[in-house]
C-alpha positions in Angstrom: -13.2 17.1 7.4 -11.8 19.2 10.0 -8.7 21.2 8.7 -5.2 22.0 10.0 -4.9 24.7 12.6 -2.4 26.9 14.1 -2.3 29.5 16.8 -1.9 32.9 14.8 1.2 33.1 13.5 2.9 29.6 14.3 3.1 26.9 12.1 0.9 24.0 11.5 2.7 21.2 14.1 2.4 18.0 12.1 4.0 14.4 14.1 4.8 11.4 12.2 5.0 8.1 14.9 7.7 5.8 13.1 7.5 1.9 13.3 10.6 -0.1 12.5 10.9 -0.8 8.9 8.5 2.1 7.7 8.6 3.5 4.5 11.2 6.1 3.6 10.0 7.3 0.5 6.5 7.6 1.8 7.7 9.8 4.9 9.6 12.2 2.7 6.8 12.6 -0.5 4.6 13.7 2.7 7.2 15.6 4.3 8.8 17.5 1.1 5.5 19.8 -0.2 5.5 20.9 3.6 9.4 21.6 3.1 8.6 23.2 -0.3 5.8 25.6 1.3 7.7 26.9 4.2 10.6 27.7 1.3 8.3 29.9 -0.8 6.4 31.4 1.7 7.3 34.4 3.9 6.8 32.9 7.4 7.3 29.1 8.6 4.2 27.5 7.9 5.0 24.1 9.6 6.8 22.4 11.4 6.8 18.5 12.1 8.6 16.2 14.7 9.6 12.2 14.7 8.1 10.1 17.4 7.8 6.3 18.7 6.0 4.2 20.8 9.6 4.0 23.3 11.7 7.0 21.5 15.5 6.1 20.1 16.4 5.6 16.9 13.8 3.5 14.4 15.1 1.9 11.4 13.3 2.1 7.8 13.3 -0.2 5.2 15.8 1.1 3.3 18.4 0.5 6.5 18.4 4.6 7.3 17.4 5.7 11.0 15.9 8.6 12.5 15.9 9.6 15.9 12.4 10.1 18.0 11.0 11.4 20.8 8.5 8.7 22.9 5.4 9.4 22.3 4.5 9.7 26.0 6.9 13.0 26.2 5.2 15.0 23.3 3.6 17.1 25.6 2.5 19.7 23.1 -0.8 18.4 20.8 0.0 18.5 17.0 -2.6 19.5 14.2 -2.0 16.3 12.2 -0.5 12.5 13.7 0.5 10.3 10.8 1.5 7.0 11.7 4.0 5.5 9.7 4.7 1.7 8.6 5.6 -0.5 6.3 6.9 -4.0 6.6 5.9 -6.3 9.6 3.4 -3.5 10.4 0.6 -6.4 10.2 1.2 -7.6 13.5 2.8 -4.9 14.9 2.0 -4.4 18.6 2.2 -1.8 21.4 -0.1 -0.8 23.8 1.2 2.5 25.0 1.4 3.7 21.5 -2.2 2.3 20.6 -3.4 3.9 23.8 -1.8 7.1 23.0 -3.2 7.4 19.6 -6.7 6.7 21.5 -6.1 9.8 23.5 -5.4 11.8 20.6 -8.0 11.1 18.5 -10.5 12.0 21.7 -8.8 15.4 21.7 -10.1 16.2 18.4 -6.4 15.6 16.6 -6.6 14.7 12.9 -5.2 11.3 12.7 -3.4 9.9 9.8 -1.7 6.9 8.0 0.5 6.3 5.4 0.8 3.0 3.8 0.6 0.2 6.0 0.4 2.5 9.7 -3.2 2.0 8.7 -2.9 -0.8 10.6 -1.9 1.2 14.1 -5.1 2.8 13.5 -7.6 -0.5 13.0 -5.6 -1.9 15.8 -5.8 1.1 18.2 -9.9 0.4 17.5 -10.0 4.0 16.2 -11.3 2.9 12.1 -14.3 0.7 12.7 -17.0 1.9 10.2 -14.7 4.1 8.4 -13.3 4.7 5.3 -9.5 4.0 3.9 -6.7 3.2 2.0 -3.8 1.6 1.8 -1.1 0.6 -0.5 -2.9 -2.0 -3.2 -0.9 -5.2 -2.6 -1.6 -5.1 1.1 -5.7 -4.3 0.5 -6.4 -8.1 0.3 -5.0 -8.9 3.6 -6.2 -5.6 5.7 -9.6 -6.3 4.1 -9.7 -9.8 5.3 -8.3 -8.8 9.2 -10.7 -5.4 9.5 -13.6 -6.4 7.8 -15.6 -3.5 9.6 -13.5 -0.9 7.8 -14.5 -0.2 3.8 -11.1 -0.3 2.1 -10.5 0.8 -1.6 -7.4 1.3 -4.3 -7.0 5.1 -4.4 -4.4 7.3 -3.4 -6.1 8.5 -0.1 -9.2 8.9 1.8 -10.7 11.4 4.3 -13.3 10.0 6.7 -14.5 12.7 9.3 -10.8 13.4 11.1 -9.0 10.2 9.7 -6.9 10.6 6.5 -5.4 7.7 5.3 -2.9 7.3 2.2 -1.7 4.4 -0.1 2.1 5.5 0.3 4.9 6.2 -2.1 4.4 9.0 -4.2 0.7 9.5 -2.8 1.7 11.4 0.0 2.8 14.5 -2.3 -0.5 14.5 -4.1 -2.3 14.5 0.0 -0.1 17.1 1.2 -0.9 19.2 -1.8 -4.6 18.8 -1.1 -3.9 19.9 2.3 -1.8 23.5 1.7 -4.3 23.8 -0.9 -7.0 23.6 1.8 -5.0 25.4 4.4 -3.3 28.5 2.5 -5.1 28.3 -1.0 -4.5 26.6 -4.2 -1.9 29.4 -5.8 0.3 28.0 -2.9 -0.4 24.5 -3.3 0.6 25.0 -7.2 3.6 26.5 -6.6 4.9 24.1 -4.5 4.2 21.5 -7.1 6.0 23.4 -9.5 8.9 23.1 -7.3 8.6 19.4 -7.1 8.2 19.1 -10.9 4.9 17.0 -9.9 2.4 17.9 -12.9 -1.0 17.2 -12.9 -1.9 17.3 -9.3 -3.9 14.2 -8.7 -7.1 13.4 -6.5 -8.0 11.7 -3.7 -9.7 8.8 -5.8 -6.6 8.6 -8.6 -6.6 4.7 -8.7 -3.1 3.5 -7.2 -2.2 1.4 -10.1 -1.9 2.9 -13.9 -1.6 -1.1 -15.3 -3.3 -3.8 -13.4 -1.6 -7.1 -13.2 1.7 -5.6 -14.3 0.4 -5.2 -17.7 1.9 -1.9 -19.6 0.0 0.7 -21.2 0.1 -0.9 -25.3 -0.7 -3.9 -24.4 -4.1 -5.2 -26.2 -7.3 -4.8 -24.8 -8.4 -8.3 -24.8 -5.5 -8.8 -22.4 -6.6 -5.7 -20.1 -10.6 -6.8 -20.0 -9.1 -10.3 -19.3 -6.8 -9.2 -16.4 -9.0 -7.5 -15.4 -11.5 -10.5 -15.2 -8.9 -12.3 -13.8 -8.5 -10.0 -10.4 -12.0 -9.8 -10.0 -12.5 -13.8 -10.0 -9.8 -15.0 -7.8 -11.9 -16.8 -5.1 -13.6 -18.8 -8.2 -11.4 -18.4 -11.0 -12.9 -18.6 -14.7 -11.8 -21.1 -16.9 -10.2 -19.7 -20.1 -13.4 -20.4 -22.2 -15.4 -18.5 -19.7 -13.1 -15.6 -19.9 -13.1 -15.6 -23.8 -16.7 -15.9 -23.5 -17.0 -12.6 -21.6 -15.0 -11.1 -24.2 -16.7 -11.9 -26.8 -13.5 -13.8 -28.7 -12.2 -17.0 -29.3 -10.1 -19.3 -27.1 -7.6 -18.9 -29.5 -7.4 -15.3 -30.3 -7.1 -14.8 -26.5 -4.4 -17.5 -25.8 -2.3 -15.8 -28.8 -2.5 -12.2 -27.7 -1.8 -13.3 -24.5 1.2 -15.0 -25.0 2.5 -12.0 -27.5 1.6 -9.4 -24.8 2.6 -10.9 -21.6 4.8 -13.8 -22.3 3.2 -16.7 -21.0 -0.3 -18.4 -21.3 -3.6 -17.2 -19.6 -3.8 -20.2 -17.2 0.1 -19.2 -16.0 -0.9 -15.6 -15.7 -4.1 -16.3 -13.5 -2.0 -19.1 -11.3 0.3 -16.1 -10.6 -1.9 -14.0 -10.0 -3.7 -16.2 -7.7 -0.3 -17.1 -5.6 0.5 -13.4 -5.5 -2.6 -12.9 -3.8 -2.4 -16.2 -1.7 0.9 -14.3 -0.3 -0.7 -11.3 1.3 -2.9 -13.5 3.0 -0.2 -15.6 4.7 1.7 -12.4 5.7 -1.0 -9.9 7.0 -3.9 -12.3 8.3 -3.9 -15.8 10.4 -6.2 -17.6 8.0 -4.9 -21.1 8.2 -3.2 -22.7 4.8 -6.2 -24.8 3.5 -8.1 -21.1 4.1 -5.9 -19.2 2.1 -5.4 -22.0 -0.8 -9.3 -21.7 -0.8 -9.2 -18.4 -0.6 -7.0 -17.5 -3.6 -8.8 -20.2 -6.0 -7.2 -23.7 -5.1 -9.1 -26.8 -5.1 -5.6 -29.0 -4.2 -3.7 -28.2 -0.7 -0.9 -30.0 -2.5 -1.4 -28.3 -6.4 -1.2 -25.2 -3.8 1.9 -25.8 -2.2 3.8 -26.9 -5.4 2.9 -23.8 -7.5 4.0 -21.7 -4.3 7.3 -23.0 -3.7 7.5 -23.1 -8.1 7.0 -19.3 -7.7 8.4 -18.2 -4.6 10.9 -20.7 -3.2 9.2 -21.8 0.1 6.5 -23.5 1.5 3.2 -21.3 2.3 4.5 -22.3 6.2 7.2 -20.5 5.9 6.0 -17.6 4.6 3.9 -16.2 7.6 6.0 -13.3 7.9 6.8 -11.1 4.4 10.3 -9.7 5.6 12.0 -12.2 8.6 13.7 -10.4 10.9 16.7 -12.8 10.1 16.9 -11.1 6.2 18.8 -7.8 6.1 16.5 -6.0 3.1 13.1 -6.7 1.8 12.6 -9.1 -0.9 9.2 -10.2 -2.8 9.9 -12.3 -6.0 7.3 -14.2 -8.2 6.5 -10.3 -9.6 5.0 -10.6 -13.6 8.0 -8.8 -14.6 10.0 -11.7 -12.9 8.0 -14.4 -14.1 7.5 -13.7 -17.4 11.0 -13.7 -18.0 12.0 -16.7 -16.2 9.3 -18.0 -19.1 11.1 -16.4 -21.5 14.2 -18.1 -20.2 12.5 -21.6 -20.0 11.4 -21.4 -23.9 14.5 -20.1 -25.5 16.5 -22.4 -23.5 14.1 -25.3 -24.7 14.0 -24.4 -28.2 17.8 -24.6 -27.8 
């Protein structure tokens, strides 16, 4: 891909375009190594600015603000453009930002994303045929709304001059690539060093280290089976089928199951299912009986119960992740949530 570049002596000009309710921690992991660098070496190596699509202050997640310049007075052309969201950026909308972004990728300007700004990108029609990323629980839905665009779980892609990462702590690991690339790889391994961020990872690092919210000990069976149970969602397998695959009994898989993640197999894959049936009602405008399909549901109204059962309201009203009449994020029904609410359930019946 085409690298950084800098007039002779000046530093690498890198602009991040903000949406409201982007990610905090994934601007500063990308930010910091570039902090770090121009720390240890003996000139500024770069230097990076905070636009919008209208300028002002723009809100993150975590209720901090920073201040930006509109994008329509950054008259001076950066290296790299990373657009930044998070929450809501789904259906996010704006023409003069989309049209900028347009003009800046025509110029030849790497363009970025981090996390969910992936989305600016698809939508500013700059991604079709391409390669990407994004964070894993929002793959589903960006996968179902750009189906033109090959999306996979890693922590970031480069596609010609598009670079596009998952988010959170994936940004350090990009930017480290990127000195690396830029000013060699003693620099970039300094700067890690700085961080305390040991072993450097690559581009195609899966996201997750446990799938389905299982930890590192638990049994095999119960990985190969979650693992079976992600990859069958549209037409889940029956428990027999899945013990089948495995090569061990119904039993043996229902009891390490139940020591390993609290609950039965069936309760696990319903979960999983509904977390999955989620993304598609936030990020996409399949209709309900779609998504119930979609995520492995025969009944509209078996749907409906086990949603509200795990998440308190009705697939209807859950069209938008984070409402804009909530103050902070929330997204219950997690396995760490549900298991012990299980827990709960079959102490409390024992009783």
């Amino acid at each position: 891909m085409k690298t950084f570049s800098s007039s002779s002596g000046s530093p690498t000009l890198v602009d991040f375009v903000l949406v409201p309710r982007f990610n905090m921690m994934a601007l500063t992991a990308t930010i910091e190594p570039m902090r770090i660098a121009n720390y240890l070496a003996p000139e500024r190596l770069y230097e990076w600015h905070y636009l919008s699509a209208e300028g002002g202050g723009v809100e993150a997640s975590n209720g901090m603000a920073l201040d930006t310049i509109p994008v329509a007075k950054r008259v001076v052309s950066a290296s790299v453009i990373f657009a930044c969201g998070s929450w809501g950026c789904e259906h996010y909308e704006s023409p003069v930002l989309f049209n900028w972004l347009r003009r800046q990728g025509r110029k030849g300007v790497i363009l970025g994303a981090l996390e969910q700004g992936v989305y600016l990108l698809a939508r500013a029609g700059l991604m079709s045929g391409r390669r990407a990323t994004t964070h894993w629980s929002c793959i589903a839905g960006f996968a179902e709304q750009f189906p033109k665009i090959s999306v996979s779980e890693q922590l970031f892609t480069e596609d010609g001059n598009l670079i596009t990462c998952a988010g959170g702590t994936a940004g350090v690991d990009l930017m480290l690539h990127l000195i690396a690339r830029q000013h060699g790889d003693q620099l970039a391994s300094e700067v890690a060093d700085q961080a305390v961020h040991y072993p450097i990872r690559q581009a195609d690092t899966l996201q997750r280290h446990t799938l389905g919210g299982a930890t590192e000990d638990v049994h095999p069976d119960v990985k190969a089976a979650i693992d079976l149970i992600e990859a069958n969602i549209e037409e889940p397998l029956s428990v027999p089928e899945i013990a089948a695959e495995l090569g061990i009994s119904q039993r043996q898989l229902e009891r390490v199951f139940r020591r390993h993640m609290g609950c039965s197999t069936v309760q696990f894959a319903r979960l999983i299912r509904l977390q999955y049936a989620r993304v598609l009602l936030t990020s996409t405008r399949m209709s309900i009986r779609e998504v119930s399909a979609a995520s492995g549901f025969n009944s509209m109204s078996y749907f409906s119960q086990s949603f509200v059962q795990c998440f308190g309201k009705r697939p209807s009203e859950y069209r938008l992740a984070w409402p804009d009449d909530e103050l902070a994020p929330a997204w219950p029904g997690t396995v760490f949530s549900f298991t012990a609410n299980t827990k709960i359930t079959s102490e409390s019946s024992a009783g």
